[in-house]
KELO-129059 format. One record per residue: residue number from 1; x, y, z of N, C-alpha, C, O in turn. Coordinates in steps of 0.2 Angstrom, whole numbers, plus 5000, padded with zeros to 4 digits. Layout:
BEGIN
{NUM {X Y Z} {X Y Z} {X Y Z} {X Y Z}}
...
END
This chain:
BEGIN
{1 {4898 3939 4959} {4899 3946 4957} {4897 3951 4963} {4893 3948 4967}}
{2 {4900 3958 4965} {4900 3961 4969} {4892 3964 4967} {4890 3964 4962}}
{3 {4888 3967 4972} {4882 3971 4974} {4880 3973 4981} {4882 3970 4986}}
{4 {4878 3976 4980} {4876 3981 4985} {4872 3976 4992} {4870 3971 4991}}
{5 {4873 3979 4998} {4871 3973 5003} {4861 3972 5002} {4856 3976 5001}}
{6 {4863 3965 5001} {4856 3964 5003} {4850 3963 4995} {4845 3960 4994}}
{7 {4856 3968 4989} {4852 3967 4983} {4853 3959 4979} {4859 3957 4979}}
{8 {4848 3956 4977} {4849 3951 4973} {4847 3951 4967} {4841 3953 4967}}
{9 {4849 3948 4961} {4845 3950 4954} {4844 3941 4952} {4848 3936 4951}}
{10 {4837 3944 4951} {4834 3935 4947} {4835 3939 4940} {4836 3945 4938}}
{11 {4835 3932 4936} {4836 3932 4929} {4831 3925 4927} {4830 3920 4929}}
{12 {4828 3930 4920} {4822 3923 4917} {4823 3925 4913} {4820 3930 4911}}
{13 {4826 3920 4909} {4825 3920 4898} {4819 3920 4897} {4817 3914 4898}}
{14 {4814 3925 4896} {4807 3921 4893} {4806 3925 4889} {4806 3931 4890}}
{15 {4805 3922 4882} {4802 3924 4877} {4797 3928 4875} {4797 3933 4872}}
{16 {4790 3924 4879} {4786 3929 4880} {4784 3937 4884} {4781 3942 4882}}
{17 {4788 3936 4889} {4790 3942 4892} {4794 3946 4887} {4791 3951 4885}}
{18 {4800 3944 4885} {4801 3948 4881} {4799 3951 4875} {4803 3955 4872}}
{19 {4793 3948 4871} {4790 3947 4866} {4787 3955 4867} {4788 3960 4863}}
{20 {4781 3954 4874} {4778 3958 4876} {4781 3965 4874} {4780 3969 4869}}
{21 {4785 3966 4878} {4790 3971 4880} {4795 3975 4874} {4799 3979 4874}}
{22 {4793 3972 4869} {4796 3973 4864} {4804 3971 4861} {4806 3974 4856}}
{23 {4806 3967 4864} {4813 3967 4866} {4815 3959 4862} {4819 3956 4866}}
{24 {4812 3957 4856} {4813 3952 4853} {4814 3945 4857} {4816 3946 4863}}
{25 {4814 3939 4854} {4815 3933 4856} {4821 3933 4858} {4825 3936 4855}}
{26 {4824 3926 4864} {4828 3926 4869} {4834 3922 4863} {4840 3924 4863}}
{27 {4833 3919 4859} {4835 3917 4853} {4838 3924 4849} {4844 3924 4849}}
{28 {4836 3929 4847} {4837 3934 4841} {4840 3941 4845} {4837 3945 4848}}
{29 {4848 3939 4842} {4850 3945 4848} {4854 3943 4853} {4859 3946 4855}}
{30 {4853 3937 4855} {4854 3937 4863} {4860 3938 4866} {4860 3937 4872}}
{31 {4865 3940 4861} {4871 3941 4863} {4872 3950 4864} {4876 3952 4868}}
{32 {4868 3953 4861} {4869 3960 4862} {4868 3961 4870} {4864 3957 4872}}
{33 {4871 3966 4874} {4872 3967 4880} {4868 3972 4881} {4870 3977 4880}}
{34 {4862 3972 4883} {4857 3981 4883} {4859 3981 4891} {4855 3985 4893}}
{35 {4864 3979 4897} {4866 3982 4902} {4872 3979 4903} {4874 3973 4904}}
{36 {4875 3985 4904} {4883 3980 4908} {4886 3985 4911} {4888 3990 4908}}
{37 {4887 3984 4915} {4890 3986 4923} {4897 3982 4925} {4898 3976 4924}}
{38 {4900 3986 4927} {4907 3982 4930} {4909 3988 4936} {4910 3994 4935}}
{39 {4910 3986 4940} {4913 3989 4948} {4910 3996 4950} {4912 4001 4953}}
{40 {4904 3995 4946} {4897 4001 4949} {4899 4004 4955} {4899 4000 4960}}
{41 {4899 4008 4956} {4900 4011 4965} {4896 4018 4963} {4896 4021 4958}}
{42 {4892 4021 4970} {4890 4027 4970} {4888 4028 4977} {4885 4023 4980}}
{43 {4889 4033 4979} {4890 4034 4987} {4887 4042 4990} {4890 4047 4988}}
{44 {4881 4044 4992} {4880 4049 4993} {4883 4052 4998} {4885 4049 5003}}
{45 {4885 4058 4999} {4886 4059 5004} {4883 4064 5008} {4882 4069 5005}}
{46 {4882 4063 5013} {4877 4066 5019} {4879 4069 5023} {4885 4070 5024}}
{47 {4873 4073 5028} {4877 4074 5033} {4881 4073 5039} {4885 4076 5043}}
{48 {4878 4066 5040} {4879 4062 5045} {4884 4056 5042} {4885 4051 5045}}
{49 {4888 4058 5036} {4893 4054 5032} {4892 4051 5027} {4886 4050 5026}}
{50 {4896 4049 5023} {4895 4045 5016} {4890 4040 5016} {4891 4036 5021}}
{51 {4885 4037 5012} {4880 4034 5011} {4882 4029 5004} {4880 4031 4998}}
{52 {4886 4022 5006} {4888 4019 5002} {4880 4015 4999} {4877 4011 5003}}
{53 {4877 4017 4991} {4871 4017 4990} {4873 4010 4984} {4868 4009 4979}}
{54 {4878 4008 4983} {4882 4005 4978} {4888 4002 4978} {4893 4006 4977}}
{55 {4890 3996 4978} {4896 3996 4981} {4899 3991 4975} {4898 3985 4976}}
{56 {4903 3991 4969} {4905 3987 4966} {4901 3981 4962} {4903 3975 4960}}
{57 {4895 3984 4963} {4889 3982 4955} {4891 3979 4949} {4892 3982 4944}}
{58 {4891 3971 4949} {4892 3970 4940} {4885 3965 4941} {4882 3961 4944}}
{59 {4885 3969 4932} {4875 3964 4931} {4879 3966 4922} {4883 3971 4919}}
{60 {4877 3960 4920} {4875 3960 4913} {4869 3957 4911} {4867 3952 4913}}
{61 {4866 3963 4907} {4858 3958 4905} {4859 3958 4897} {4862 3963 4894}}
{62 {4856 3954 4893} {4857 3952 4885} {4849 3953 4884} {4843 3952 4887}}
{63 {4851 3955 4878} {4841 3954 4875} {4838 3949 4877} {4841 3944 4879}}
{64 {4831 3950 4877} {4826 3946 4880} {4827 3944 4887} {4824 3939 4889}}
{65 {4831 3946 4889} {4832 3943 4898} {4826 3945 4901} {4822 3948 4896}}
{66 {4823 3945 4906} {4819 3948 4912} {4821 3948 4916} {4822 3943 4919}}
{67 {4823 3954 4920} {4827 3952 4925} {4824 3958 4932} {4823 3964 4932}}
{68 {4824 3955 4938} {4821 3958 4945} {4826 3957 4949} {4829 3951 4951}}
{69 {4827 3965 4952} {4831 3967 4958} {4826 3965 4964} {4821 3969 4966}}
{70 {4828 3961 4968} {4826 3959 4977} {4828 3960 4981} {4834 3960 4980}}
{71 {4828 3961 4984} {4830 3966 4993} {4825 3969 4997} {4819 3970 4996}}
{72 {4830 3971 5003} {4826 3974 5006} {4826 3982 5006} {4831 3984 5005}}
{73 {4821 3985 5007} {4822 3993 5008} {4829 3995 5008} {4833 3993 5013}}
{74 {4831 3999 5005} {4836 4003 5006} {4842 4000 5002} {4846 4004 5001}}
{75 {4842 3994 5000} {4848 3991 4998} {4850 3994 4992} {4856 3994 4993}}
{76 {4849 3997 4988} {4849 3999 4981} {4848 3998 4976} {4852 3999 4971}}
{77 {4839 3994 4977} {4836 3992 4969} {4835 4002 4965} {4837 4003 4960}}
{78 {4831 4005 4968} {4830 4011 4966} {4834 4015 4961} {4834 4016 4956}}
{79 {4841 4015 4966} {4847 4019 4965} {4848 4017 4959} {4845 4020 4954}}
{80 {4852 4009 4959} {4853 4004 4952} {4850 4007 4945} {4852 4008 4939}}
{81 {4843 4008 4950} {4839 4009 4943} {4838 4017 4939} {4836 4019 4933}}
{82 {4841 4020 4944} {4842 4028 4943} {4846 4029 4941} {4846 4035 4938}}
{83 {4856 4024 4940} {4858 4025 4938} {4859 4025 4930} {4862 4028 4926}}
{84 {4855 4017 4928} {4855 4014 4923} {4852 4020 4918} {4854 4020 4912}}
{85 {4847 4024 4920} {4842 4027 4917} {4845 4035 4918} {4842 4040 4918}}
{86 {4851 4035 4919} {4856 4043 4918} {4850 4048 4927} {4850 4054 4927}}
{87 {4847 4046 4929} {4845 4049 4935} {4849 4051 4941} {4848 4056 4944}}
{88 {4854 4048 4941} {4860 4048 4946} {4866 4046 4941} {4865 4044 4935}}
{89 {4874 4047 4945} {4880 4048 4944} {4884 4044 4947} {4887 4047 4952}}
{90 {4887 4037 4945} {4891 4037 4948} {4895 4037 4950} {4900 4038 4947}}
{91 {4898 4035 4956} {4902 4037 4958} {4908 4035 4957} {4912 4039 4959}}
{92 {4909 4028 4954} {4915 4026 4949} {4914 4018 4946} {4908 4015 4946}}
{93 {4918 4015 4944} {4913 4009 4941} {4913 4011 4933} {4918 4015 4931}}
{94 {4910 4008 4929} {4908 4009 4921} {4901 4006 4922} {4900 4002 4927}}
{95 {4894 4008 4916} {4889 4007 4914} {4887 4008 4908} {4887 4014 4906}}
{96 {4886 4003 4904} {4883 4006 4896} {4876 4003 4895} {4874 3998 4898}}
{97 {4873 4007 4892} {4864 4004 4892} {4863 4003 4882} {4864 4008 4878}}
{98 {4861 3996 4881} {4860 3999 4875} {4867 3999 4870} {4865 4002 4865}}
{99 {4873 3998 4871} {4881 3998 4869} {4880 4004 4869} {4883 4006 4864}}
{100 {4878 4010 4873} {4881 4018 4874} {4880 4021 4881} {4878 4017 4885}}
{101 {4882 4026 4885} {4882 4029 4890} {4875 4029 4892} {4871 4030 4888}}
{102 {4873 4028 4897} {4866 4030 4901} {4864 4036 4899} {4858 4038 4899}}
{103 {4869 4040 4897} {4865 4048 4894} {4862 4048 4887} {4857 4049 4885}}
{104 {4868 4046 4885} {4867 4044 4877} {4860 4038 4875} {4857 4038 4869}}
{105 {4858 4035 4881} {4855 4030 4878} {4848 4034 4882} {4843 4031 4880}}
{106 {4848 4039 4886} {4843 4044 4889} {4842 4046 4883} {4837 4044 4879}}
{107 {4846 4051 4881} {4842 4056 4873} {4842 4051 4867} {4838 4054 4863}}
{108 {4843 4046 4865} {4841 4043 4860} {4833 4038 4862} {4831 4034 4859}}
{109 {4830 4039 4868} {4825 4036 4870} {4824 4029 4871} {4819 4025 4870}}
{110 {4830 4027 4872} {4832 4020 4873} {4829 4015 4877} {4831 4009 4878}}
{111 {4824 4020 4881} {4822 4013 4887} {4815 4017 4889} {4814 4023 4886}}
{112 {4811 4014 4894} {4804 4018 4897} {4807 4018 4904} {4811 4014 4907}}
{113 {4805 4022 4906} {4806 4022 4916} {4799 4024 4920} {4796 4029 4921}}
{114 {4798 4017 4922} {4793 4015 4924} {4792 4018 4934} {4792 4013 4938}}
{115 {4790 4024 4936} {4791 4025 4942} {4789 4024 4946} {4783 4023 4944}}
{116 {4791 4023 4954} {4787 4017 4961} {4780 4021 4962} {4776 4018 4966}}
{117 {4779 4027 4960} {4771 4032 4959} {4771 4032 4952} {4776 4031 4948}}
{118 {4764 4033 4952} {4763 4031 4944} {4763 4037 4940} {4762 4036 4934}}
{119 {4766 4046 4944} {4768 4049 4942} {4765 4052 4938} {4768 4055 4933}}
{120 {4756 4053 4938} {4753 4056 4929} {4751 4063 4932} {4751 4064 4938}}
{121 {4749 4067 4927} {4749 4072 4929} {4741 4073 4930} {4737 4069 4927}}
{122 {4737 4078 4935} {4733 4078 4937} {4728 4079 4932} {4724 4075 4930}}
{123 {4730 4085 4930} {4723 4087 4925} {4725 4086 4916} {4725 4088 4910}}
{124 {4727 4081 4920} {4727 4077 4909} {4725 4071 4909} {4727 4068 4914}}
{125 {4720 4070 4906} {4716 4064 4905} {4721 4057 4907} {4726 4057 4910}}
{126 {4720 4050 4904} {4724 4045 4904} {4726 4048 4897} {4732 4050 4896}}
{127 {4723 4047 4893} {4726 4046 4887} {4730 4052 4883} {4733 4052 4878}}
{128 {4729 4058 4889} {4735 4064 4889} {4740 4063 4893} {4742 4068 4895}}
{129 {4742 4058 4896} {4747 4058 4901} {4750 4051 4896} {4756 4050 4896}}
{130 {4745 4046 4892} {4750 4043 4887} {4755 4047 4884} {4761 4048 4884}}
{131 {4751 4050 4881} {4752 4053 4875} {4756 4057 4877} {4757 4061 4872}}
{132 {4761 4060 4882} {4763 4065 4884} {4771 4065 4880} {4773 4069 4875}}
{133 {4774 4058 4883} {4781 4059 4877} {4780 4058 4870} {4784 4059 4866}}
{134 {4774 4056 4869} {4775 4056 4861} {4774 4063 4858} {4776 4066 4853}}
{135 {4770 4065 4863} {4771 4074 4860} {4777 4076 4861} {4779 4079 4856}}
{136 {4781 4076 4866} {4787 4077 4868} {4791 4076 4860} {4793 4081 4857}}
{137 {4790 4069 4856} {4792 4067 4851} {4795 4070 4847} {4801 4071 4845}}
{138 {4787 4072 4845} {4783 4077 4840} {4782 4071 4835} {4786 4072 4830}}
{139 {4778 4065 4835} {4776 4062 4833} {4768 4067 4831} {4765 4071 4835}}
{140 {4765 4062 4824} {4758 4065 4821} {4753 4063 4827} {4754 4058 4830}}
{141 {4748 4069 4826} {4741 4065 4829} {4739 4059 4827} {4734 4057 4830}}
{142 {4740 4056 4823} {4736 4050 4821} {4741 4044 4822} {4738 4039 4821}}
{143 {4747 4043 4824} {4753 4040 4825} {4752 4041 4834} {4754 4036 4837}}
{144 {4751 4046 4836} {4750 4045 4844} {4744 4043 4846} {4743 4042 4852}}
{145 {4737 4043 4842} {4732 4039 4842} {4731 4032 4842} {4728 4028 4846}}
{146 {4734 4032 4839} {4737 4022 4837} {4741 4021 4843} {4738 4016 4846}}
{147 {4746 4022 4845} {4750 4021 4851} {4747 4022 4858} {4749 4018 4862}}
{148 {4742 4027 4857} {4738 4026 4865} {4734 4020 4864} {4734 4016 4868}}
{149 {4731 4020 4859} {4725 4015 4859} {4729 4006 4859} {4727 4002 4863}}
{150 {4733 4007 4856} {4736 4000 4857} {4739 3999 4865} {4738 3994 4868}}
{151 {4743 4003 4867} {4747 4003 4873} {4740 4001 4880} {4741 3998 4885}}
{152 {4735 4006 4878} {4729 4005 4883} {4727 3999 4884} {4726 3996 4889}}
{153 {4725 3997 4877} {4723 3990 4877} {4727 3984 4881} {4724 3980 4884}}
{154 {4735 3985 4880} {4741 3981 4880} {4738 3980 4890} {4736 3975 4893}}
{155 {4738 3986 4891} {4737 3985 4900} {4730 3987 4903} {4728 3990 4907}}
{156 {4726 3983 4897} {4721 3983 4901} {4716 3988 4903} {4711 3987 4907}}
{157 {4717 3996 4900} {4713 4002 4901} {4709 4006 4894} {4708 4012 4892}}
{158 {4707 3999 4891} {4702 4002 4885} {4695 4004 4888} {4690 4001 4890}}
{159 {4695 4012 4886} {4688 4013 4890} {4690 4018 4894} {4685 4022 4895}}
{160 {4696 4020 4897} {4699 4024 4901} {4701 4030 4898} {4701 4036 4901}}
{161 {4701 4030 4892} {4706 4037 4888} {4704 4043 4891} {4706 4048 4889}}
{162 {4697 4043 4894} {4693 4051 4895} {4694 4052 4903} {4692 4057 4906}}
{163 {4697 4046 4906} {4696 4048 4913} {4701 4053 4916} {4702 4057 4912}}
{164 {4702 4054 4921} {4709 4057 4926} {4711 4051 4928} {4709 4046 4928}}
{165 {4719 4053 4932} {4719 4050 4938} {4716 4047 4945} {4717 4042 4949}}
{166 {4713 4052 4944} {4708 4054 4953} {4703 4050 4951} {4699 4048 4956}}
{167 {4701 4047 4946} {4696 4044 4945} {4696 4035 4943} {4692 4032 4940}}
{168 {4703 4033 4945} {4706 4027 4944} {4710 4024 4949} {4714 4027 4953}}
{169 {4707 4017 4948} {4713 4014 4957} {4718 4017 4956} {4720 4022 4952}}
{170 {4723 4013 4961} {4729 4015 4962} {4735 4013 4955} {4740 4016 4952}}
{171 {4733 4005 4955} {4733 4001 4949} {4733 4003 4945} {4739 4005 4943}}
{172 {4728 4006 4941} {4724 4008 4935} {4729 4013 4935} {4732 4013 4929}}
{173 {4731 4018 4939} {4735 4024 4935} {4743 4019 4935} {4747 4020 4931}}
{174 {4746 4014 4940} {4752 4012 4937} {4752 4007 4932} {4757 4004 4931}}
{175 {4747 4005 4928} {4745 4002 4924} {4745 4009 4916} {4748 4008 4910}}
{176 {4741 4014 4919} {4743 4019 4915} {4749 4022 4913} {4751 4023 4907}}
{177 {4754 4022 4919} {4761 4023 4919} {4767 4020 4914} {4772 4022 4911}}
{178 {4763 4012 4915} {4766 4007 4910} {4767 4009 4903} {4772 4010 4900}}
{179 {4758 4009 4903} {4754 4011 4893} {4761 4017 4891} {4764 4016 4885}}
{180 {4762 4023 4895} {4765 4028 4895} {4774 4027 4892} {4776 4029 4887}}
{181 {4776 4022 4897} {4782 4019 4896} {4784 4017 4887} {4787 4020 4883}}
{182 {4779 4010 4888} {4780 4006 4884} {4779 4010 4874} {4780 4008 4868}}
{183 {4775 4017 4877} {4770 4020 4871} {4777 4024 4867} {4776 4027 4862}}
{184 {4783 4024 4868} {4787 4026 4866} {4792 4022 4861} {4796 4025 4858}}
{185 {4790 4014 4863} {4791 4008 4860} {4801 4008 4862} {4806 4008 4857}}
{186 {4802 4007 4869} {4809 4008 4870} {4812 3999 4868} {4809 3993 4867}}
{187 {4818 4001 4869} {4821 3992 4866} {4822 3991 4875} {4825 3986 4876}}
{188 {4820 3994 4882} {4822 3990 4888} {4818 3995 4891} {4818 4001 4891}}
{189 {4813 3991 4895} {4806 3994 4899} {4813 3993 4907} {4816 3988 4908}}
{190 {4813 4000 4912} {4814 4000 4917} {4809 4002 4923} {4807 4008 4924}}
{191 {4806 3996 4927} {4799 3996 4931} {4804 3997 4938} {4808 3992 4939}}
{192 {4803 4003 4943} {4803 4005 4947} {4800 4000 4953} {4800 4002 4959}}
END
């Protein structure tokens, strides 16, 4: 299959990973396609000329896969992932996430996007930077109580809900990041 220079994508059927993640056993489903890509291309273009950031991309991932983009800087793990998640546009190619458009599958909350900074906001506690898209929701206060508190637990930051950021490793806030992701309960976790 065609990919961008230098990108390579591992693939692991694991159950328990995808159990975690929400995304049902490797067994139940596993025919449904939550990505499928054919002749993906996107090309930025600059000053100093076109910036091929993608070059004829096909990836199919099925429920419960796990799957990691490898390379080296620059190849197009980021991009890939900016396009899957409606971030960027491509440039030509086909992408569906979820059997719908990357936008479509954007507004129905179809996935979490997990970013290479853990991205929380300064002055909202941990468990106000979970809590952010479920307010976004407009889910109940007692329904986004339950969802921090489990989600916290899930990675490890029970005990944190009153902190900041500035007052957690580097870890601990992309561990926050996760809780945040996952607290949305999407059907495909995207980890930057």
């Amino acid at each position: 299959p065609g990919r961008s220079a230098g990108l390579e994508t591992m693939v692991t059927d694991t159950e328990a990973t995808a159990a975690a993640l929400g995304a049902g056993s490797a067994g139940e489903g596993s025919a449904f396609r939550v990505i499928e890509a054919r002749d993906l291309c996107l090309t930025f273009e600059t000053n100093d000329g076109p910036v091929h950031a993608l070059s004829n991309v096909d990836l199919t991932v099925e429920r419960g896969e796990f799957v990691s983009f490898i390379g080296p800087s620059g190849c197009g793990k980021t991009t890939l992932l900016r396009v899957i998640a409606d971030l960027e546009q491509p440039t030509s190619g086909s992408i569906s996430v979820n059997g719908m458009s990357p936008e479509e599958a954007r507004r129905a909350r179809a996935y979490g996007y997990v970013f290479q900074a853990a991205a929380l906001y300064p002055w909202r506690t941990i468990a106000k930077n979970v809590a952010l898209p479920l307010e976004i929701m407009g889910l109940s206060s007692a329904e986004q109580r339950e969802r921090i508190a489990r989600n916290m637990e899930l990675v490890n930051l029970t005990g944190f809900e009153k902190k900041f950021p500035w007052q957690l490793s580097g870890g601990m806030q992309q561990r926050a990041s996760i809780a945040r992701a996952l607290a949305v309960e999407p059907d495909l976790l995207l980890m930057d």
